[in-house]
VEXVO-266176 format. One record per residue (C-alpha): residue in three letters; x, y, z. Coordinates in steps of 0.5 Angstrom, whole numbers, plus 2048, in hexadecimal, padded with zeros to 3 digits. Layout:
<atoms>
ALAXYZ
...
</atoms>
This chain:
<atoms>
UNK8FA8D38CD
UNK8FC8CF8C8
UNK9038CC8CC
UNK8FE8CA8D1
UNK8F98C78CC
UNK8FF8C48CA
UNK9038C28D0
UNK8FC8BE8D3
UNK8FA8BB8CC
UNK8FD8B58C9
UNK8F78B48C2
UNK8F08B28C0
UNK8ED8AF8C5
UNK8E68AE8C2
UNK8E18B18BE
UNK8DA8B08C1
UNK8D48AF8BD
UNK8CD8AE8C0
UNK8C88A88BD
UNK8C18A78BD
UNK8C28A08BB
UNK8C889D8BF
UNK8C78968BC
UNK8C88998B4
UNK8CD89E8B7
UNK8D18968B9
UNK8CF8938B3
UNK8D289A8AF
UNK8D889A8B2
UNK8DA8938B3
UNK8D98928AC
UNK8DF8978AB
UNK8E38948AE
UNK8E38978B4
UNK8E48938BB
UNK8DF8948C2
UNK8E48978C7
UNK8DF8988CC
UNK8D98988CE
UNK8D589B8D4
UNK8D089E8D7
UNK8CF8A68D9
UNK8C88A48DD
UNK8C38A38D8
UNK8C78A48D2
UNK8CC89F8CE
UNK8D28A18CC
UNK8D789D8C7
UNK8DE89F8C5
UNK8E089D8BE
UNK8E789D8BC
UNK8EB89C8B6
UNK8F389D8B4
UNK8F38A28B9
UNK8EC8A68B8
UNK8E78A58BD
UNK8E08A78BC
UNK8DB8A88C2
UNK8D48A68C1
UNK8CE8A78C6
UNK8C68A78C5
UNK8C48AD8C6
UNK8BF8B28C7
UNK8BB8B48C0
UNK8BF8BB8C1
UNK8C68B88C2
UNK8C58B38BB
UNK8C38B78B7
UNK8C38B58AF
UNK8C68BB8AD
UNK8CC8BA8A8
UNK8D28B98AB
UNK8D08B98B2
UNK8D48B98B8
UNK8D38B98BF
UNK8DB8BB8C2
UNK8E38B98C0
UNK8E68B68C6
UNK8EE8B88C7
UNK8F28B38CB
UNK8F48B78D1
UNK8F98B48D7
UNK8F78B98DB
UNK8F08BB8DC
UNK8EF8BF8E2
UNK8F68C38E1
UNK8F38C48D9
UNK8ED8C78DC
UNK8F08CC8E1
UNK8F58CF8DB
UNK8EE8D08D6
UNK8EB8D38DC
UNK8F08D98DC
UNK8EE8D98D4
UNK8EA8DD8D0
UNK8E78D68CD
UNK8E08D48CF
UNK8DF8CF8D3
UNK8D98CA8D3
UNK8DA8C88DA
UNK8DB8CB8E2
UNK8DF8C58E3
UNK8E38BF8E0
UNK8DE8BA8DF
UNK8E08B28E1
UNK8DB8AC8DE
UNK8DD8A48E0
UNK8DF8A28D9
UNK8E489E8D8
UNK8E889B8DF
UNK8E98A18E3
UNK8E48A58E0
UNK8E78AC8DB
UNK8E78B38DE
UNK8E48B88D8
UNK8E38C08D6
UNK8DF8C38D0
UNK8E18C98CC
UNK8DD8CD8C6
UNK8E08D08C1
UNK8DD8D58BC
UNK8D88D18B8
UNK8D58CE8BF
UNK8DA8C78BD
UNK8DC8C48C4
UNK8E38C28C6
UNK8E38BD8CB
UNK8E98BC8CF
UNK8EA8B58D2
UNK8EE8B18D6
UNK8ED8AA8D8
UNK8F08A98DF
UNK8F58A48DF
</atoms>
């Protein structure tokens, strides 16, 4: 499995961390240092992607369960995939535990992304991402 990984994957993507106050989580990042990269909406929920020397955070406002104040709290780590849907066919074949029945696709950024989660033995999730060109 890890060719398959290494073959469809080319980095960190993402890490992806929810908010209960987006208008703070800006005010955070920005100062920083960090840029807005983008900026959507998944229905009724606000989206921002933050960047830095090549580090991207995703932030969103959350449910009270997703953006819990625990230490250290993170909702997933995205890796950067160029394949998503092939990706997701060789994870099937594995004995990973898949979070999805099938490759997920949101409209973000021009042609939207196409995206598979993973958990591993500590409940953390891996997210596979691909940002359709």
């Amino acid at each position: 499995m890890q060719n398959e990984v290494n073959e469809y994957t080319t980095g960190l993507q993402h890490i992806g961390i929810p908010t209960r106050d987006m208008e703070a989580t800006k005010e955070f990042w920005t100062k920083l240092g960090f840029n807005i990269k983008g900026e959507f909406m998944n229905g009724d929920v606000q989206v921002k992607f933050f960047e830095y020397k090549g580090v991207v955070i995703e932030a969103w406002e959350g449910t009270d369960e997703e953006a819990n104040e625990t230490v250290g709290a993170i909702n997933h780590i995205s890796l950067d995939t160029t394949d998503a849907d092939a990706l997701f066919k060789e994870f099937q074949k594995s004995d990973f535990v898949l979070l999805n029945d099938e490759v997920q696709h949101l409209p973000f950024w021009d042609n939207g992304i196409k995206f598979f989660n993973i958990q591993g033995p500590d409940k953390q999730i891996v997210e596979f991402c691909e940002i359709v060109k």
